[in-house]
N, C-alpha and C positions, 0 to 999 in steps of 0.2 A: 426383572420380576417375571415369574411364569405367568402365560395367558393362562384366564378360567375362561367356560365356558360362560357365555352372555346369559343371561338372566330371562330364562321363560314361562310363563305361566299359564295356562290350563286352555285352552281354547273360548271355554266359554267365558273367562275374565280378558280373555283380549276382546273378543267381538262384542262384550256388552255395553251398550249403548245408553249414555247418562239421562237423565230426565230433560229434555229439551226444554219444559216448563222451569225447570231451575235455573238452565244456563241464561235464558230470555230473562228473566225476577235477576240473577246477577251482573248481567251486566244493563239491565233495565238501573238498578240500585248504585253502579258504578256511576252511571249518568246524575243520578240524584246527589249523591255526596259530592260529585265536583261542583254543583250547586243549580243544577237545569230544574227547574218545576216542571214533573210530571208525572200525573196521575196513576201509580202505577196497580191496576187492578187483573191482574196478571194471577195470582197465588192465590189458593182456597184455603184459605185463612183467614184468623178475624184478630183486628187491632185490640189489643188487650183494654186500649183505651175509650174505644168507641164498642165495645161486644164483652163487658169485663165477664169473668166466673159470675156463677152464681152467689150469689151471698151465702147461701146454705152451705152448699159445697165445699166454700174455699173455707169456711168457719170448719168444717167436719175436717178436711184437712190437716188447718194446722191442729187439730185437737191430737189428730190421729200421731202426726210427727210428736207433740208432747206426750202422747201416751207411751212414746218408746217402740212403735210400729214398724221396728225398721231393721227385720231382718226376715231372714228368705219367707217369701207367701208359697202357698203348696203352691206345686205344679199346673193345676188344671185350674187356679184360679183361688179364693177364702169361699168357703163356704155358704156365711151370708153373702157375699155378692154374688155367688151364683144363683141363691135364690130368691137374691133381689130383682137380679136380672128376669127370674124366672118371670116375679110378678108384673114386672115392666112390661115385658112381653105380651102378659094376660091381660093387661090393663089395656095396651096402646095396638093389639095387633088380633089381640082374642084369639090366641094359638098357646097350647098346651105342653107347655116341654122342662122335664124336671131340670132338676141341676145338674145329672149328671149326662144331662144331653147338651150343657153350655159347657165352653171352653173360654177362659179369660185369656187376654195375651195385650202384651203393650203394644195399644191402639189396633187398627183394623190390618194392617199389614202384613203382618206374621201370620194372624192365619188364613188371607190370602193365600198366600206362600205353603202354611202346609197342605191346603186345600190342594192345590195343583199335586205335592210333592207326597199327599197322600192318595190319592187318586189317577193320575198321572205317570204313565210312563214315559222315558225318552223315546219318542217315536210318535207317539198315540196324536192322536189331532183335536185341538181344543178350540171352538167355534168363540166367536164376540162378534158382536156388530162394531165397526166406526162411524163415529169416533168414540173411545171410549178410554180410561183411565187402566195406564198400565199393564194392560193384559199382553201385550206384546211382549214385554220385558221377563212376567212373572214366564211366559211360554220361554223364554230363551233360557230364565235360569234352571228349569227342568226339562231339557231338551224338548219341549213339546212343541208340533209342525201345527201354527197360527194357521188360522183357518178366516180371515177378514170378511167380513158383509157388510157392504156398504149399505150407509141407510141413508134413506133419503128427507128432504126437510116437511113432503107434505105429510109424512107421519111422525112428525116431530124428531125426526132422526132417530125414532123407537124403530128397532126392528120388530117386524110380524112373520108369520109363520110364513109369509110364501115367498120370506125372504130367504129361510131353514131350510125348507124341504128338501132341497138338493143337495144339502148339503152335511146331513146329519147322519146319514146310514152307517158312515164307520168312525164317527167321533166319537170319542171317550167324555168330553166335559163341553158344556152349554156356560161361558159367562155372561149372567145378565147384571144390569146394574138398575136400577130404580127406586126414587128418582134419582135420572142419569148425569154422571159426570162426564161430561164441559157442561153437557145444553139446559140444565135444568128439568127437562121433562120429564111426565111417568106414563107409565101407562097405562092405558083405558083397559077397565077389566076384560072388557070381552079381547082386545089385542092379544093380553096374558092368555086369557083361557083358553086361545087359538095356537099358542103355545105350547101349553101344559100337554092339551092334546095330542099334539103333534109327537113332544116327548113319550106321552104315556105309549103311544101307537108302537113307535120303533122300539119302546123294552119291551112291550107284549109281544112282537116279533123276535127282537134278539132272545128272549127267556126259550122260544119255542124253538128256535138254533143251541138254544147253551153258549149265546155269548154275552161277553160282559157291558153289563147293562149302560145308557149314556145319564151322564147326573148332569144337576145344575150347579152350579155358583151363583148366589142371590146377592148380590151387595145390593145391600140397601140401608148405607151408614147417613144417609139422609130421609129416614122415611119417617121422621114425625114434623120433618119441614116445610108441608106441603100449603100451597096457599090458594087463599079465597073457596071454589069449590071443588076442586082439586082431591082425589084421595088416593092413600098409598094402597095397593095389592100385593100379594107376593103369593107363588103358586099351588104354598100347601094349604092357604083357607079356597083359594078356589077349585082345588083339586088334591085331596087329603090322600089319594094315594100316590101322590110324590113326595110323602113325605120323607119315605126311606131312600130317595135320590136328590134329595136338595138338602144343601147346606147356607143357611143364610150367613150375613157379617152384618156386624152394627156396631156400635160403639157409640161410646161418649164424645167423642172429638168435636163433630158437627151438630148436634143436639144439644148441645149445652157449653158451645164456645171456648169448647176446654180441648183444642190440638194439642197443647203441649203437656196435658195430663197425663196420657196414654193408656187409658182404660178403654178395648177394645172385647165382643165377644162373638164367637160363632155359637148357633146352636142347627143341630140335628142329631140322625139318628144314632143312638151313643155307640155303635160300632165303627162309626167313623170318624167320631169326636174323639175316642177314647186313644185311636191311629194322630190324630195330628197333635192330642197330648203329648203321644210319644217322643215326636219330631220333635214339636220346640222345646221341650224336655231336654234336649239335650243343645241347642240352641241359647236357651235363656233367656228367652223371649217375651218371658214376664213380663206384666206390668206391677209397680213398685207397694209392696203392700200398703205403706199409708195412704195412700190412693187407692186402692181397692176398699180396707175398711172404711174411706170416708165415703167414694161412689155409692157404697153397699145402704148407708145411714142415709143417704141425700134421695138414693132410687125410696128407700122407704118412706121417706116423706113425702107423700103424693100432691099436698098442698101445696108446697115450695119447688116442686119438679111442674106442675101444673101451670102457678103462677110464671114459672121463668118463660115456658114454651110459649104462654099467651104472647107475654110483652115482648119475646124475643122475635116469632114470628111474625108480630105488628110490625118489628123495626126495619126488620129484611126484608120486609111485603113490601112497605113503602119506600126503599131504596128502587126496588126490582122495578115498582109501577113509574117510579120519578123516570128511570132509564129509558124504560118502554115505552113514554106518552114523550118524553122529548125528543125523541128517534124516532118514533111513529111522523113526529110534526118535519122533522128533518123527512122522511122522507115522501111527504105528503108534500112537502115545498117541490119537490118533482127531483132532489139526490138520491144515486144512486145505492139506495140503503135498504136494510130488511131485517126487520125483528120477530123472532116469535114470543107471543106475551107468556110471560113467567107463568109456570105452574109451580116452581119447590125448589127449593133448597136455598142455596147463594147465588146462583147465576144464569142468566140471561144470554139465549142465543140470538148474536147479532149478524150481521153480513153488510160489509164492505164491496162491491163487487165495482172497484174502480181500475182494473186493470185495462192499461191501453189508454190511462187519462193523463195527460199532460200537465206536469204541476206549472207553476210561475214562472219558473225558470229556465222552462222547455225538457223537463226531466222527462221523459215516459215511466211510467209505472207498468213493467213488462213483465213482473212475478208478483204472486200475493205476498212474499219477502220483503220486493220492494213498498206497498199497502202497506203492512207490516211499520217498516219507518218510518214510511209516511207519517202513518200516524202518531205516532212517537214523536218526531221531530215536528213534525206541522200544528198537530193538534192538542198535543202533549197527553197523549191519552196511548199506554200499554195493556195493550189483551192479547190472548192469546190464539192463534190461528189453530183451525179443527185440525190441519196437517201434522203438527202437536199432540194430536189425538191420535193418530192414524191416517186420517182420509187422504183422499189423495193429495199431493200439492199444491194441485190448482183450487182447492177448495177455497170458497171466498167467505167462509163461515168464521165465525171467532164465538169465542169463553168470555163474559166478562165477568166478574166474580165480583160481589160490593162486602165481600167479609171486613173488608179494610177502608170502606168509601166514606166517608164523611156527608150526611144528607146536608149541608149546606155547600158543597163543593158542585153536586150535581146538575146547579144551571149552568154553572160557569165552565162545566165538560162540556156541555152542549153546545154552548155557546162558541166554545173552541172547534167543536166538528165544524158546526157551522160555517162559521170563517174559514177555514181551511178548504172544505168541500167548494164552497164558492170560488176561491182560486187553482181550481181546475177547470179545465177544459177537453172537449174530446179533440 
């Protein structure tokens, strides 16, 4: 048989790099079905069981699938939910943006993706603090040169401007996220505003060169999560003339326990919404219309959207605090531990910082890797290390996420740190 040529493909599908957070949840879940008990809180996700739909919701749904709702939704989204979304927005963020400055897309992802791939050239440089959610990835699959800032944990791993300033002069895109995925926190208005500033300064400057101005990327698909005194910002109420250089993302995923729905939506200014239209346009990157007319019916009911965030918020506030006060006790007992207490969303930044400790067995623990097992195996408890995120690898930081925790499991975590932490040594 004649040789072919071997089978190759594009460069950027060879060098693209899997979600580390899924291969750790798979073979984290490999361990579980051969029958190990362990905790695995690993995945920003919520147990259908423990975090169901809304009652509202899932009712407008199926109504939607018997009304026969199941063929293509326009492009840019159904109408009423775009201007459901509109008054969501009005409602919960007091920012003003018609319909046809939102774009729908299945879940927050895709327009992610066009955000970069509309915005974004191969080459251009796109700024994020670590740790953060994907932006690595979304820079590889439009060639764009990562621009990393490391942040630090006494500003809650929020970056601040005099984290930027050096670093903004010829970037094309700023992603910010808040509140942030791994660590939960947001940020303090005046942090933002020292932000916005900072951006508005370098397009005042670049306008007065004629060059192309630096935008933001807002995610903030957690920003009605926020707990106890806590509040979300984002930087076109505290700075209204960013509004023609920010694109926010949000979605229904985390606000209403519905990951697997896929109702996701950007809004900004509609010359740039109307561009990433285009793109998933040809994509197909929709989300499924009987799901949009039901989102659309459920955003309009403000009573039933209002009652869910109450009790929802109670339920995750009190996972968050159960973690944070029995880890606070762990490390008041004199272990080597550190938590920053919850401000929003699902998850709690923790730190393990036991490398160099000797388990039982005379193992040394000589990467956060091995930490990592550690705890898995010792304590039976999986999170996810900030190195995950980005940061570097020595980082002794971790994600824990309670989307999926069961609040009567949570002594019995503790209690498992505990024992384990004790049988170490330095």
């Amino acid at each position: 048989m004649e040789k072919m040529a071997p089978v190759q493909v594009s460069a950027m599908a060879e060098n693209l790099i899997g979600s580390e957070i899924i291969r750790q949840a798979n073979e984290i879940n490999e361990k579980i079905k051969r029958g190990e008990k362990i905790y695995n809180l690993t995945i920003g996700d919520f147990n259908p069981e423990i975090f169901p739909l809304p009652v509202a919701l899932l009712d407008e749904i199926i109504k939607a699938y018997k009304a026969g709702q199941t063929n293509y939704p326009m492009a840019n989204g159904m109408p009423e939910l775009r201007s459901a979304v509109s008054g969501f927005i009005k409602k919960y963020q007091h920012l003003e943006y018609n319909p046809d400055e939102i774009l729908i897309s299945g879940g927050s992802r895709p327009l992610i993706y066009a955000v970069y791939k509309t915005l974004v050239d191969p080459g251009d440089k796109v700024i994020f603090p670590v740790p953060s959610w994907n932006n690595n990835h979304y820079c590889h699959l439009s060639g764009a040169i990562p621009v990393m800032v490391e942040t630090s944990p006494e500003n809650n791993f929020m970056p601040v401007a005099e984290d930027l300033h050096s670093v903004i002069s010829d970037a094309r895109l700023l992603a910010l996220c808040s509140p942030l995925n791994p660590t939960g926190t947001v940020f303090t208005k005046s942090t933002l505003e020292n932000i916005c500033d900072l951006v508005l300064e370098e397009n005042k400057r670049r306008f007065a060169l004629n060059i192309k101005p630096l935008y933001i990327l807002y995610d903030q698909v957690y920003s009605v999560l926020c707990h106890g005194d806590n509040v979300h910002h984002d930087p076109v109420t505290l700075r209204p003339e960013l509004r023609e250089y920010t694109v926010c993302i949000d979605g229904a995923s985390k606000a209403f326990s519905a990951t697997g729905i896929r109702v996701g939506w950007a809004f900004g200014t509609s010359v740039i919404i109307q561009k990433m239209r285009a793109i998933l346009s040809h994509v197909g990157a929709w989300s499924p219309k009987a799901e949009q007319v039901a989102m659309a019916n459920f955003l309009n009911n403000t009573d039933a959207v209002s009652e869910f965030l109450i009790d929802f918020k109670v339920r995750l506030s009190d996972r968050l605090n159960a973690f944070y006060t029995g880890l606070s006790e762990l490390k008041n007992e004199g272990f080597d531990v550190d938590v920053i207490a919850p401000q929003a969303s699902i998850y709690l930044t923790i730190r393990f910082n036991l490398t160099g400790y000797k388990t039982g067995d005379g193992k040394i623990l000589e990467t956060p890797q091995d930490v990592t097992s550690f705890l898995c195996d010792h304590a039976r408890l999986a999170i996810v290390p900030f190195s995950s995120f980005g940061s570097t690898k020595s980082s002794s930081w971790y994600r824990l996420s309670v989307g999926v925790s069961r609040r009567e499991d949570i002594p019995q975590i503790i209690t498992n740190l505990r024992s384990a932490l004790a049988g170490l040594s330095k």
